[in-house]
Phi, psi and omega in degrees: 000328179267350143268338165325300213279323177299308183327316206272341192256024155283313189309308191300323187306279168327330321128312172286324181289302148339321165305299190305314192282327171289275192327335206267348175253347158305294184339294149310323168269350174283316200300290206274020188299311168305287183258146158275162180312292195299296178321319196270312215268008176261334160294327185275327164314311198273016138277344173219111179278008206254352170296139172251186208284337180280289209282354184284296199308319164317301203272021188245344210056042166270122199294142193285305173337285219270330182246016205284307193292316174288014172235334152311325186268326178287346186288294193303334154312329186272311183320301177322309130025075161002268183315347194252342202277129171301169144068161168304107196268096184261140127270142164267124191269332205173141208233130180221147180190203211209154162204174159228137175289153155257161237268342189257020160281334195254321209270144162283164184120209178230167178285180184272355169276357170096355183313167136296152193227195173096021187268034142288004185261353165270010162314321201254014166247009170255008168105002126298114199259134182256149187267136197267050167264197164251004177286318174071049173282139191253161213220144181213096197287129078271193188302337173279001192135206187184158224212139199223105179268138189215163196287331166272007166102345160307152193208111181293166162231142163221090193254163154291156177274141023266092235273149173201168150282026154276315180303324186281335164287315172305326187275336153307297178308318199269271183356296200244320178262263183338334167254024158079014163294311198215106198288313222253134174298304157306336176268320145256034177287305225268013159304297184290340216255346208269347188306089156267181180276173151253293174210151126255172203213092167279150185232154186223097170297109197223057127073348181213143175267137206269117179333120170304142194179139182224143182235103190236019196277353171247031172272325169273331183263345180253308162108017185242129189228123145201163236237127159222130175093025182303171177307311201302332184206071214265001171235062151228106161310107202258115162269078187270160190249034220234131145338103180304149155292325192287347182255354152284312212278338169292326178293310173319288181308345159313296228267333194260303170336294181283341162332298185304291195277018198261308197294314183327332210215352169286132187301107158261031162287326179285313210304133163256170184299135163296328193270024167220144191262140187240145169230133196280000000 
């Protein structure tokens, strides 16, 4: 009989507690019948982003124990958020540049190490396409882009997005080291280090779309065009980007320039033999 009667005030015991714990989450879904949590803890985020998870639940009335980790991931849900996101969210659609062959890569004869040269003429049987233009430039394609070969050792770049410079190395590298054009490491290391920019193409994304509108008035002197609301991207700010031509042909003639007066001026009691390794 006396455990009958703890059987029976256990129960009971249990039935209350069981009680307690249903009202306090009825209680919490009648708060929220209307509004779900994750709407109300993303209104009070978006009037204060600087709340953490004790006080969203304090001002939401949610036990801090029983919600901490679901109002932390929604806070974190919210940061994520496009519209919600710090600092300027770019994509690059497209990356262009340049580089240089050395002269006795592109040209038939031999190098100055005595290899032979002249492997543009085994370009096109290694997946390089030649062209009917008359410069008789040659052209070489895949997923990363496509490369533009010229007699003078110039080498266009056009990589596709998602574009960075690595991907352009990379696209250098598929052209030229992998189909077995340029053999010697030292020759494309100084292929790669030859990599300037050209153009590019940023997109700024601001979530709604904007009145067409083109700004082309810092394009011959800055080499910057931009373009808001285009078809192409009409809830986007658009950046082109391009290199002047008139501050390439000035970087060059620097460079030739400075070629000259380097040869002009060099002692030629110092020159040493190339076939010897010399250490300072």
């Amino acid at each position: 009989m006396t455990f009958l009667v703890r059987r029976l005030k256990t129960s009971a015991s249990d039935r209350e507690n069981c009680s307690i714990v249903t009202n306090s989450y009825s209680k919490v879904g009648k708060d929220f019948l209307e509004d779900t949590i994750k709407s109300s803890v993303f209104k009070l985020l978006d009037k204060n982003p600087l709340l953490t998870a004790q006080p969203i639940c304090k001002i939401l009335g949610l036990p801090y124990r029983d919600y901490q980790n679901y109002v932390s991931k929604l806070r974190s849900e919210w940061r994520f958020l496009p519209k919600n996101e710090r600092g300027s969210k770019c994509s690059l659609h497209g990356w262009r540049g340049w580089c240089y062959l050395p002269i006795s890569f592109s040209n038939s004869g031999k190098s100055d190490n005595g290899a032979p040269g002249g492997i543009r003429t085994r370009a096109v049987d290694v997946g390089w396409l030649a062209s009917r233009a008359r410069n008789r430039w040659l052209l070489w394609k895949d997923r990363l882009g496509r490369l533009q070969w010229f007699e003078t050792g110039r080498v266009n770049l056009y990589v596709r997005k998602p574009a960075n410079l690595g991907r352009a190395y990379q696209l250098i590298c598929n052209g030229f080291s992998f189909t077995g054009l340029i053999t010697d490491i030292k020759v494309l290391e100084l292929v790669l280090s030859s990599v300037r920019f050209k153009g590019a193409h940023y997109v700024f994304p601001v979530g709604q779309r904007l009145p067409k509108l083109t700004i082309d008035l810092f394009q011959k002197s800055n080499g910057i065009i931009i373009k808001v609301g285009d078809t192409t991207h009409p809830d986007s700010l658009e950046v082109l980007a391009t290199y002047p031509d008139w501050a390439e042909r000035n970087e060059r003639t620097l460079e030739q320039l400075n070629d000259i007066l380097k040869r002009l001026f060099e002692p030629q009691g110092l020159q040493l033999k190339k076939d010897v390794d010399y250490v300072a």
